[in-house]
C-alpha positions as CSV (number, residue, x, y, z in Angstrom):
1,X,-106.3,57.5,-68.0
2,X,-108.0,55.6,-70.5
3,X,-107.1,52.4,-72.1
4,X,-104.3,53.2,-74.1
5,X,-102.9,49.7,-75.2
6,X,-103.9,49.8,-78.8
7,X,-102.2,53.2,-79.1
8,X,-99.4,51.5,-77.7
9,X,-99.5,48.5,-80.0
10,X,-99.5,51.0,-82.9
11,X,-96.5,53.3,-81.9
12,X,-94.5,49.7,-81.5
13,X,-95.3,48.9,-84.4
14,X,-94.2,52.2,-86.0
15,X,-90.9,52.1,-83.8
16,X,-90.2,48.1,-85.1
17,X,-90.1,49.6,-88.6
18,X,-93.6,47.9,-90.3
19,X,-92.4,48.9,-93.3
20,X,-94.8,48.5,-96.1
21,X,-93.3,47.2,-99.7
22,X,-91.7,50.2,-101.1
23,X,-88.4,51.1,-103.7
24,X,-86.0,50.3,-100.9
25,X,-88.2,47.5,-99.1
26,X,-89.2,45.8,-102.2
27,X,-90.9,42.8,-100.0
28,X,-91.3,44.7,-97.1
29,X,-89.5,45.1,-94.1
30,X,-88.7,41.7,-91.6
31,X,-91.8,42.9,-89.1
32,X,-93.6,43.2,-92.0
33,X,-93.3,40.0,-93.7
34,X,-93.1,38.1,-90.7
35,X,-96.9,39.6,-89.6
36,X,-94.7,40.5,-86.4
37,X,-95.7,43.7,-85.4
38,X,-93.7,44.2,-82.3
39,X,-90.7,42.3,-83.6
40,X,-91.3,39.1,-81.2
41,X,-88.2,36.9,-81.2
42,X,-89.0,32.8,-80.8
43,X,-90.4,31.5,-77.2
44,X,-92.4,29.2,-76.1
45,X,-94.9,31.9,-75.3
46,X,-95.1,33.7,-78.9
47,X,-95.2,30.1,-80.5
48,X,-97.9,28.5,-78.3
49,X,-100.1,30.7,-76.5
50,X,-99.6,33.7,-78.4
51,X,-100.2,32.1,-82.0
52,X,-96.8,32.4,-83.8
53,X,-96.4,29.3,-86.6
54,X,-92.8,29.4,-87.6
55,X,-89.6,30.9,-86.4
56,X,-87.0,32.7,-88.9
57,X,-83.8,34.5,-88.0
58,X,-84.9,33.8,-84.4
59,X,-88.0,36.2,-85.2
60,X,-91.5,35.1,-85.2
61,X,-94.0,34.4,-88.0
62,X,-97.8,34.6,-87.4
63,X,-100.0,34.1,-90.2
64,X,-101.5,37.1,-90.4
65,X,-101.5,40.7,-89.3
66,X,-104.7,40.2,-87.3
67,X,-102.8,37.6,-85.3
68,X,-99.6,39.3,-85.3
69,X,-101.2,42.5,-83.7
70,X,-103.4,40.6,-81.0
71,X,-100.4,38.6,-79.9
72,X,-99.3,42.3,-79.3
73,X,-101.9,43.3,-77.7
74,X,-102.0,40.5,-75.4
75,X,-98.3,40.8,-74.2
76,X,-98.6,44.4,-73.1
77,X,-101.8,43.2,-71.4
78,X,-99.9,40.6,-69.5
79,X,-97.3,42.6,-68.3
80,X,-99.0,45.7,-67.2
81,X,-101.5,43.1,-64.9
82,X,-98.3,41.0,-63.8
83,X,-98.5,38.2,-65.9
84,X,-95.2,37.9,-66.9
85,X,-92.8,37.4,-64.5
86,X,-89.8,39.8,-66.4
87,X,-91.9,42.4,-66.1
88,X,-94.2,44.5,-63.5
89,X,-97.2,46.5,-63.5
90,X,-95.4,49.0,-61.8
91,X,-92.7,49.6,-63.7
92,X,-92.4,52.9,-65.4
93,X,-92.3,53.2,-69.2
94,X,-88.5,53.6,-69.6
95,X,-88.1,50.5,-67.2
96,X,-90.6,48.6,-69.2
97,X,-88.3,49.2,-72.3
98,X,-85.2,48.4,-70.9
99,X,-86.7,44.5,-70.4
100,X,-88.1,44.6,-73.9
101,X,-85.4,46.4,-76.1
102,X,-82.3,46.2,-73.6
103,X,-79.6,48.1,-74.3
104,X,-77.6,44.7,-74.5
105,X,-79.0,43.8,-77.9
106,X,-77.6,47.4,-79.0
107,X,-80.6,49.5,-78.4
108,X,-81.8,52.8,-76.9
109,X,-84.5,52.2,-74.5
110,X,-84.3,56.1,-73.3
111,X,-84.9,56.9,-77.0
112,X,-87.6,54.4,-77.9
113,X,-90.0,55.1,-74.4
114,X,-89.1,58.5,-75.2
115,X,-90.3,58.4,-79.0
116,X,-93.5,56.0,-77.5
117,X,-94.4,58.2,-74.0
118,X,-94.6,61.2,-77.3
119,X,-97.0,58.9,-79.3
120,X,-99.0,58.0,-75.8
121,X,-99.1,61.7,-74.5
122,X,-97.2,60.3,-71.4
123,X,-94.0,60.6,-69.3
124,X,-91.8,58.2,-69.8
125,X,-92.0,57.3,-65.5
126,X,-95.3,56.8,-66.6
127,X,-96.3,53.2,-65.0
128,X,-97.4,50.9,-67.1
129,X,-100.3,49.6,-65.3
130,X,-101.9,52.8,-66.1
131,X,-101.9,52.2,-69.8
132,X,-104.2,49.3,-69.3
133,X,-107.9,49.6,-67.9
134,X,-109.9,46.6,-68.5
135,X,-113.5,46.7,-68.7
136,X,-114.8,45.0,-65.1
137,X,-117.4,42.4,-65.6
138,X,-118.2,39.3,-63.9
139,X,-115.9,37.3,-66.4
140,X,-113.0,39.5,-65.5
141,X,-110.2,37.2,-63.7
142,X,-109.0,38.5,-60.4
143,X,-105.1,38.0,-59.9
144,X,-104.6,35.8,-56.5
145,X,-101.3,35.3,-56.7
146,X,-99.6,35.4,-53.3
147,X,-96.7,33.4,-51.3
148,X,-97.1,31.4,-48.2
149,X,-95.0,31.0,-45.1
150,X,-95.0,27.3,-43.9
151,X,-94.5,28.9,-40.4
152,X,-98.1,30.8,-40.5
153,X,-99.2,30.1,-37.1
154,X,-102.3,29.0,-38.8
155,X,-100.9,25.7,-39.9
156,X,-97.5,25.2,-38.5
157,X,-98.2,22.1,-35.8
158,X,-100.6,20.6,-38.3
159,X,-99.3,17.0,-39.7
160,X,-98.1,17.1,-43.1
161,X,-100.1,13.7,-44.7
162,X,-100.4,10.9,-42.3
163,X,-97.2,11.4,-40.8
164,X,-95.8,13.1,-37.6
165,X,-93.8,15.6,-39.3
166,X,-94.8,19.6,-39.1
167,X,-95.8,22.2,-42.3
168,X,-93.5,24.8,-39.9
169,X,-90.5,22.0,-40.0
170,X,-90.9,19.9,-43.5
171,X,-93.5,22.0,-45.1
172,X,-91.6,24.2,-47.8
173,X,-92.4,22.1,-50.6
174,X,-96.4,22.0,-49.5
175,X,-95.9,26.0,-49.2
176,X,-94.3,26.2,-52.7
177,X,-97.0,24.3,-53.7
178,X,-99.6,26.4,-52.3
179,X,-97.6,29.3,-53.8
180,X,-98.0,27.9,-57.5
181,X,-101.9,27.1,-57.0
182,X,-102.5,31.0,-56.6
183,X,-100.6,32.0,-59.8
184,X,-103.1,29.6,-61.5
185,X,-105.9,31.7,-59.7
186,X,-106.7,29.0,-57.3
187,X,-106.6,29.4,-53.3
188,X,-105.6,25.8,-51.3
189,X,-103.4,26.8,-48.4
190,X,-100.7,24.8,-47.0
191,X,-103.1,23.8,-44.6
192,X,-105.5,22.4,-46.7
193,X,-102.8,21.1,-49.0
194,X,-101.2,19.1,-45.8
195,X,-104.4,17.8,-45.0
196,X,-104.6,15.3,-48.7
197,X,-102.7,12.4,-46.8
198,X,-102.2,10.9,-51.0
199,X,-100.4,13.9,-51.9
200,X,-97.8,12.3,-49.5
201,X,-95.5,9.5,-48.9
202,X,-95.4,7.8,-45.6
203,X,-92.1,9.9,-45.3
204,X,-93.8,13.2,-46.2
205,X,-92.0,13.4,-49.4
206,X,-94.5,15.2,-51.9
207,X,-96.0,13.0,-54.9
208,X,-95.7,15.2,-57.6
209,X,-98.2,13.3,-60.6
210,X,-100.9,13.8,-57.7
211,X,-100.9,17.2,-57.2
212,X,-103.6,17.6,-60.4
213,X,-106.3,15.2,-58.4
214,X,-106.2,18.3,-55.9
215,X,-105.8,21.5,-57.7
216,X,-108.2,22.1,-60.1
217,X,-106.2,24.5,-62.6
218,X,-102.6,23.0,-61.8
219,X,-100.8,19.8,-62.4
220,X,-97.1,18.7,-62.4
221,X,-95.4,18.7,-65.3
222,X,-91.6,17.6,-64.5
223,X,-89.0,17.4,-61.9
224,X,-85.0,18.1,-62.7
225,X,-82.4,16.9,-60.5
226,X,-79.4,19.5,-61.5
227,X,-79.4,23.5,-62.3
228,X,-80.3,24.6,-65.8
229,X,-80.3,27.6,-66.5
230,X,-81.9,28.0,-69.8
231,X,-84.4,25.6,-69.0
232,X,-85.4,27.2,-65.6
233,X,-85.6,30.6,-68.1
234,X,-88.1,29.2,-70.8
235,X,-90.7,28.4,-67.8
236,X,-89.9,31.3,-65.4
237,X,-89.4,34.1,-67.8
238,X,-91.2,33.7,-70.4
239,X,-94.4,31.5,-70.0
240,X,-96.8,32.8,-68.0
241,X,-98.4,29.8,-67.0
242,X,-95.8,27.6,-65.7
243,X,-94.3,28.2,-62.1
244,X,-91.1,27.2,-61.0
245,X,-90.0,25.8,-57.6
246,X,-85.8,25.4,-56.7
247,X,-84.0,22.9,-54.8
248,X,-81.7,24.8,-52.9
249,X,-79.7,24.2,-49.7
250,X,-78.1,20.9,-50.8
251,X,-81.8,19.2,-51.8
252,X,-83.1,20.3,-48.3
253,X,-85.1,23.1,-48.7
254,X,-87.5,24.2,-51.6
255,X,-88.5,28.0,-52.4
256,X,-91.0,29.6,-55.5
257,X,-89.0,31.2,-58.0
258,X,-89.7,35.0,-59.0
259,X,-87.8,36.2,-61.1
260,X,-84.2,36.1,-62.7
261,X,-81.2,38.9,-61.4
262,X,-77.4,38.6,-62.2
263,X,-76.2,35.2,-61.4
264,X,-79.5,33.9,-59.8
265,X,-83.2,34.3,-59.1
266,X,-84.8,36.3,-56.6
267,X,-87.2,34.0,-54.6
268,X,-90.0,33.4,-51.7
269,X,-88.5,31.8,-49.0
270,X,-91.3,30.1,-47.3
271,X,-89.5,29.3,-44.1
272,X,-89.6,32.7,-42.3
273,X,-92.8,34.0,-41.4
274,X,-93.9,36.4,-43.2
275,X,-92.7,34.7,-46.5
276,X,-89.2,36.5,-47.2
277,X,-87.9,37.0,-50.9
278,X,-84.2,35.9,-50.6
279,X,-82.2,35.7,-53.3
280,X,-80.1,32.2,-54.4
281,X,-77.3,32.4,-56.8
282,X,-76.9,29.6,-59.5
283,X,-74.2,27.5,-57.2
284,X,-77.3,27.3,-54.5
285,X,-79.4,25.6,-56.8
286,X,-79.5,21.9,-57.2
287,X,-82.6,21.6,-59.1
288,X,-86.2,22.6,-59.6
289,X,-89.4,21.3,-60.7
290,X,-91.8,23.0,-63.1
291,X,-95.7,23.1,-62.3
292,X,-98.2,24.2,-65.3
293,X,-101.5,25.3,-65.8
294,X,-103.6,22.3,-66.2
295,X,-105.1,22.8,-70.1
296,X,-101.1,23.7,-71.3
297,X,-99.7,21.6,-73.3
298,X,-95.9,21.5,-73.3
299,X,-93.7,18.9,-75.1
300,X,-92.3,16.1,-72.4
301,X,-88.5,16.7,-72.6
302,X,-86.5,14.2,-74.0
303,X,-85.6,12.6,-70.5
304,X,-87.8,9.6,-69.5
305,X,-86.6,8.8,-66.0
306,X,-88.4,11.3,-64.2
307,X,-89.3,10.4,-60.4
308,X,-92.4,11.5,-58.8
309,X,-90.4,12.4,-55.5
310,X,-88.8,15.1,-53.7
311,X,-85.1,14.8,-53.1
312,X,-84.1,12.8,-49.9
């Protein structure tokens, strides 16, 4: 199938009601005057990466239509390649739109992946991955995301930093770690990661501020101490280059969030081995700490007293 993302950009567009100004839009419609062509509400993803400048009514404003189009464009890119963790490059049309226009905000996403597989020339259990072939060249990025089990018999007697302690007993948080280096595109197993005796305390307690003198496309960016939901939502959900690890099991164990269900997150569990995804309700949780891709710049929250240390 060939690339069919513009196509798809355009029939979003006509289905968001771009509305040019006319006798009953005098100024246009909202997507219109807001250069918004697929109707983006405000996150952290539309306003930085993406290019948005403003927010109004809780719906973007780019400056232009060129931008407003691209930012688009780039969206539907990131989730048919898995780049957004809401959505998957295997979901079918009518799955995609029941992420992006839920029935929940009181719309049809039968109707609208109907009226868009019609535009397309596609079923609507079309999966979206197909919609999207990129042009392979050396500059292409290859997706390495993967999840590691800190019981791989590969590593699981070696030391974790210069202490005595075992990546199969103590090493979640070095897995997690491991875990959020390959989202980033960059490959440092838990062995390797186990091996940097500075990343650790002399109680093998991970130091989170040195994590960016190992990894060349991650760093640490902040470490909470109690469950937040909409916080642990504006990194997992909707900005693709900031990883989240939880603090479940009382502070004693640490896993890589995937994504959000009803009253939790589905995660990898690096304890068994293979890696498990287990899911951890919001009353498991008893914090997290967010990782980002090294050239992101986020606001520091307001918070000062941030320690560098896992939990005890």
């Amino acid at each position: 199938m060939a690339n069919k993302i513009e196509q798809w950009c355009e029939s979003i567009q006509s289905h968001e009601g771009w509305i040019l100004p006319c006798t009953k839009y005098p100024v246009g419609s909202a997507s219109f005057r807001n250069n918004n062509p697929g109707n983006f509400r405000c996150s952290s993803l539309v306003m930085g990466e993406l290019g948005a400048t403003k927010c109004v009514n809780n719906l973007a404003v780019f400056p232009n239509y060129e931008t407003g189009f691209k930012a688009l464009k780039q969206f539907l890119i990131y989730a048919c390649t898995d780049k957004l963790r809401s959505y998957k490059s295997t979901m079918t049309l009518l799955d995609f739109y029941k992420v992006y226009a839920p029935s929940s905000d009181n719309n049809n996403p039968l109707n609208y992946a109907t009226c868009v597989a019609k535009d397309l020339g596609i079923s609507i259990n079309t999966q979206i991955k197909e919609l999207y072939e990129p042009m392979q060249t050396p500059e292409t990025p290859v997706q390495l995301f993967k999840v590691f089990s800190q019981n791989d018999p590969i590593w699981k007697n070696d030391k974790i930093g210069g202490t005595n302690l075992t990546v199969g007993n103590y090493g979640c948080t070095t897995s997690c770690v491991s875990d959020g280096g390959t989202w980033f595109g960059e490959i440092i197993t838990p062995k390797e990661l186990a091996s940097h005796k500075e990343l650790y305390t002399s109680g093998g307690l991970i130091i989170w501020k040195m994590i960016k003198t190992i990894f060349k496309k991650m760093k640490f960016f902040y470490r909470y101490y109690s469950f937040n939901e909409s916080i642990i939502d504006k990194y997992l959900i909707i900005n693709p280059n900031t990883v989240v690890l939880l603090n479940v099991d009382r502070g004693y164990h640490w896993v890589f969030a995937l994504s959000k269900g009803n009253g939790g997150y589905t995660c990898s569990d690096p304890y068994p081995y293979l890696a498990k995804k287990r899911f951890y309700s919001f009353n498991d949780i008893d914090g997290f700490t967010v990782l980002i891709k090294k050239e992101e710049v986020i606001p520091q929250p307001t918070c000062i007293h941030c320690s560098i240390h896992c939990p005890k």
